[in-house]
C-alpha positions, 0 to 999 in steps of 0.5 A: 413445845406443842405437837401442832407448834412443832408442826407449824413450825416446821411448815412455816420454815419449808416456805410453804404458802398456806393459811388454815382454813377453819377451826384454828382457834383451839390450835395448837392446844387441841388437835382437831379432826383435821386440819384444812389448809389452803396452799399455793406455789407448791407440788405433790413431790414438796407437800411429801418431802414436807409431811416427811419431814414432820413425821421424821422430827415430830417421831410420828408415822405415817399411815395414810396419804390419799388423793382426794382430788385436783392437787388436794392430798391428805396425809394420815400420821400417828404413833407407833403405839397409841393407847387411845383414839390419835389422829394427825390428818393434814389436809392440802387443797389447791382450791374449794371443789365440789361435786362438778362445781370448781375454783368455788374459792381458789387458793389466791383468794384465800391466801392473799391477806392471810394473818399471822395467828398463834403460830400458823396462818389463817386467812383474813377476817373478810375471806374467812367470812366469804370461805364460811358461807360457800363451805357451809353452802356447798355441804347444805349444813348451817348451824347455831355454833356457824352463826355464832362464828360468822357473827363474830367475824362480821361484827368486826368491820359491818360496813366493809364486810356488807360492801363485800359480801355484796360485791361477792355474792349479789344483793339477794344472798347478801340480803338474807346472810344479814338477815341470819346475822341479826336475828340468828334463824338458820331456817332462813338458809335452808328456806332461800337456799337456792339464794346461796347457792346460785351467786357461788355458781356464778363465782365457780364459772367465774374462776373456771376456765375450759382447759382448767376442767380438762386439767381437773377431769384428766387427773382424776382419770390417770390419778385419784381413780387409780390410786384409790383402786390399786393402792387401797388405804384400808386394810383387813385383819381376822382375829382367830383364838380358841374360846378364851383368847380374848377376841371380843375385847382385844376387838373393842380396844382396837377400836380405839387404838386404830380409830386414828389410822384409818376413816371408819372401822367395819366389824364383821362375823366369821364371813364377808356377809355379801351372801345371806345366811342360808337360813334366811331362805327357810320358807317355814322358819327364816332365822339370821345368823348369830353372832355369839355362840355360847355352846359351840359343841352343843349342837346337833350336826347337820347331815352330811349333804346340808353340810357339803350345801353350807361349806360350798355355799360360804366359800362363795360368799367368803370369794366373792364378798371379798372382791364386791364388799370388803376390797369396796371398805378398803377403797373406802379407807376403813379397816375391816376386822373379822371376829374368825374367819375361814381359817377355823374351820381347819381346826373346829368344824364342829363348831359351826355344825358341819359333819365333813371330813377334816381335808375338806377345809385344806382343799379349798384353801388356796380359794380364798382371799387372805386378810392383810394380818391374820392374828392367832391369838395363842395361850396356855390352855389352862389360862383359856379354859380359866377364862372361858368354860365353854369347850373343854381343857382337853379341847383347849390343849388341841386347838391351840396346837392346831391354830399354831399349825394354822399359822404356819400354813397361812400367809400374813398371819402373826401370833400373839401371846395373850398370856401377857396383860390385855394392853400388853395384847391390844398394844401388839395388835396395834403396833401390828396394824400401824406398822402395816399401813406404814410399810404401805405408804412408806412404798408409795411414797418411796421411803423406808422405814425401820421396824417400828416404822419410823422414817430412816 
């Protein structure tokens, strides 16, 4: 049996009342971006128990659930370990909402002659028309692949569709929607947009009552608000490694592996960047800083006083990026990974030109926001030095020491043994990943996991 036909199948048998609303026709066979689905009769506590329930039979975890609006959740499940790009993101909508504009398309119009296709429902041809034209309406966005769809949907039953849509819409928006039909010209949407949207203005204040933007403005407040805030679905992990360990790489295949559990992955160098690089305000020669550093004991060391200047300067950047830039990609549900972090400089000053004395990174230490997961990527130094000639072997022998005592003085950090093969490594980083998300959902939704973060 199919992923998806276990998954309807377990929808189907809770009860729930519901029709997918678009790209259902590649289902069950292939899993689209997200699944739209339209439900009534049902609250949060049983949209939970109902998302339990697939993760637990289907073997899947959960990474992510997120409010997004009046009784709209999106649940996020994957595997404990994907190879590639794994996404199972089910959205639940009360009804269509969008920027102040409500109940476009409530839940009853939408389910009320719903049909059985494949294994799931979806609603009737009439309604998928009318949902078609107000979502493409409110997102401003009407394709060759739209039309080819609504046109088939239309010619279906013309004589029926034409009464209703003039019923729904009006004569003028009916008028151009016939006219996209038979000629195909999408520019016409975009030339009489105001045509379209208009009619599904009056419709939203059709389907809205006073107490029902109280009821929607209220929730917002003392829900979404406050769980994008407090329980942020982002996360931020820092890579840190001897040259050698193999950072770049095990970055690049994460984003991949990971891509499924979270809405975007932001890569970051060495710092949150909220502050520019102190070179930029050079008034004779404004240089950027680099990303890539080839020879990183090749380079002359600044003074003394330029290096105090420096160190104090990124240690504000590194304090406040956190709080304005990387706690907002978190709120924003993405996973921000950092290729080294503050924590190098306890073991390689050198490296970025600074002539301090070795306390000086120990001192500042507790100043600083720690990453969900700090990885240290840790290696024999003959393997490293053989992958990566850039720092002596002598230099490799005591920087793994010295990482290893890193991690033991930082909090959330893991080692990981790059000696092994690289999936080997890119598949204990993710499992490290997902597993984190899983313990934080698993605690706002009030359910333990097992080590591999499996529901119990």
């Amino acid at each position: 049996m199919l992923l998806l036909e276990k998954v309807f199948k377990i929808i189907n048998e809770s009860g729930l009342d519901y029709c997918v609303q678009n790209k259902y026709e590649m289902m069950p066979e292939t899993i689209p971006s997200d699944i739209d689905m339209m439900y009534r009769g049902a609250d949060e506590a049983f949209l939970d128990s109902l998302v339990k329930k697939i993760a637990k039979e289907c073997q899947l975890i959960i990474v992510q659930k997120i409010v997004q609006g009046y009784y709209q959740f999106s649940y996020m499940l994957t595997y404990p370990c994907p190879k590639e790009k794994f996404q199972l993101l089910l959205d639940f909508y009360g009804s269509i909402t969008w920027k102040g504009i409500y109940q476009m398309m409530p839940a009853d119009d939408m389910i009320a002659d719903k049909r059985f296709y494949k294994c799931f429902y979806v609603p009737s041809n009439y309604v998928e028309q009318k949902y078609m034209w107000i979502r493409r309406t409110i997102k401003h966005d009407l394709d060759d692949e739209h039309i080819s769809i609504v046109r088939g949907l239309f010619e279906k039953e013309k004589e029926e569709s034409v009464k209703k849509l003039t019923t729904d819409f009006g004569v003028d928006m009916t008028k151009r929607i016939l006219e996209i039909i038979k000629t195909g010209d999408k520019q016409i949407f975009y030339d009489h947009y105001d045509d379209f949207l208009k009619p599904i203005k009056v419709i939203a204040a059709r389907n809205t009552t006073l107490g029902k933007r109280i009821s929607s403005y209220w929730y917002k407040a003392s829900r979404v608000v406050p769980q994008r805030l407090i329980c942020t679905c982002g996360l931020s992990v820092a890579f840190l490694s001897p040259d050698g360990g193999g950072k770049s790489t095990i970055i690049n295949r994460i984003e991949e592996t990971c891509a499924g559990s979270f809405c975007g992955i932001k890569y970051i160098y060495t710092r949150p960047h909220l502050l520019k690089n102190l070179g930029a305000y050079n008034p004779v020669k404004p240089h950027d800083e680099g990303t890539d550093n080839p020879n990183p004991h090749g380079k002359k060391l600044h003074g003394k006083f330029k290096s105090w200047i420096r160190f104090l300067y990124y240690i504000t950047d590194y304090i406040l990026g956190t709080v304005v830039k990387i706690y907002q990609m978190k709120v924003m549900k993405h996973l921000v990974v950092f290729d080294r972090y503050y924590y190098d400089y306890l073991v390689d000053l050198q490296r970025y030109q600074y002539d301090l004395p070795k306390w000086a990174p120990k001192v500042f230490l507790k100043l600083i926001p720690t990453p969900d997961i700090v990885f240290i990527l840790d290696g024999d130094p003959e393997n490293l030095y053989a992958r990566k000639k850039e720092l002596t072997l002598e230099e490799l022998k005591y920087q793994v020491v010295a990482y290893r005592k890193v991690a033991q003085t930082v909090g959330n950090s893991q080692i990981i043994d790059v000696n092994q093969g690289i999936e080997d490594v890119v598949a204990d980083v993710t499992k490290s990943i997902i597993l984190k998300k899983a313990k934080k959902v698993a605690k706002q939704m009030n359910f333990k996991i097992d080590e591999n973060g499996y529901i119990i």
